[in-house]
N, C-alpha and C positions, 0 to 999 in steps of 0.2 A: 773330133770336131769336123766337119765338112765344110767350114769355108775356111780359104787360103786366103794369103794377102795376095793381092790385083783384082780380086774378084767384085764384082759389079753390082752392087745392091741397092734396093728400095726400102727405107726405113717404113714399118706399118702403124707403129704405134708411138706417141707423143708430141710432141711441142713439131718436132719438123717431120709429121709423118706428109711421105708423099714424094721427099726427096732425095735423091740419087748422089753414089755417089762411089767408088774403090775403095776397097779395103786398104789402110796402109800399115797397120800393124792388128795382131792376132794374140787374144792372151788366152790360153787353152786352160788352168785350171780357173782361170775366174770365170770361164767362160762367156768372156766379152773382145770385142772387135772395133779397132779405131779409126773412123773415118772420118779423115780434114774439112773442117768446115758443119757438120753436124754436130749436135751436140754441144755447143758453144758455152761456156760458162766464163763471169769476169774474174780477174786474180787481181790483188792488189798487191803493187809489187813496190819495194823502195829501192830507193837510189845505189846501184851498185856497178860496179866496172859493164858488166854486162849490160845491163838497163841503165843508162846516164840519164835518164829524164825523171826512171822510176814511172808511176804511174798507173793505170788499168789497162788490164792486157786481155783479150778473147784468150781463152785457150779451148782446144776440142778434148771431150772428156769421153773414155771407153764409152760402147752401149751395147746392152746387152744380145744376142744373140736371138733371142726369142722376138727381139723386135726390129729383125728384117728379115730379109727375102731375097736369096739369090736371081739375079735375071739372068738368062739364056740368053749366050753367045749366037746360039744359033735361030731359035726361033721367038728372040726378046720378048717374054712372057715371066713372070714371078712366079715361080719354082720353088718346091722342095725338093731336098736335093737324095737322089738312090743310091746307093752302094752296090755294085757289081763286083764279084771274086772271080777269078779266071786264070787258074794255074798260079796260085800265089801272089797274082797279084790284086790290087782293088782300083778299080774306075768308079771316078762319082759319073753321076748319070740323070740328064733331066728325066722327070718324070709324067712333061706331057708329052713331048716329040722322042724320045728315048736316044737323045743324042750325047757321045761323050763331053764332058766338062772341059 
C-alpha cells in the first residue's frame, strides 16, 4: 500500500468528496484508510459505564483507498503516488514534481 498514516489526503469520490483530511489509521489487507471526521456514520448506543447518557453517536467509518488522493507536501497538487528502489531500498515519490514523500 503506498499511503501511511499522517499522510494528507483529498477524498475524490462520495458523500464528502472534496474534503481533506490525515490519515489516522491504515488497514492494508482490507485495503482501506481512517480519516477523523470523513465518512461519518450514526451508532445507536445504549446506556453503559462508558456512554452514561447512551444515545447517537457520529462514528468515522474506513474508506476505501481508491477514493482518495494523496497531496504533496511539497508542491500541494493530488498525486499518484511512484515507487523508487535504490540499493534495497524503496522511496515513494510524487509523480508530477518527482519529489520524495
Amino acid at each position: 500500500m503506498k499511503l501511511k498514516k499522517g499522510d494528507k489526503i483529498i477524498v475524490t469520490t462520495g458523500k464528502d468528496k472534496g474534503k481533506k483530511g490525515t490519515i489516522e489509521r491504515v488497514y492494508v489487507k482490507q485495503n482501506k484508510v481512517l480519516i477523523p471526521s470523513i465518512n461519518m456514520y450514526k451508532r445507536h448506543i445504549k446506556k453503559s459505564e462508558k456512554a452514561p447518557q447512551g444515545g447517537i453517536v457520529d462514528i468515522p467509518r474506513p474508506l476505501d483507498t481508491s477514493k482518495v488522493m494523496l497531496i504533496c507536501p511539497k508542491c500541494g497538487k493530488f498525486i499518484r503516488v511512484a515507487i523508487k528502489v535504490d540499493q534495497k531500498k524503496r522511496f515513494r515519490i510524487c509523480r508530477k514534481c518527482k519529489s520524495e514523500l
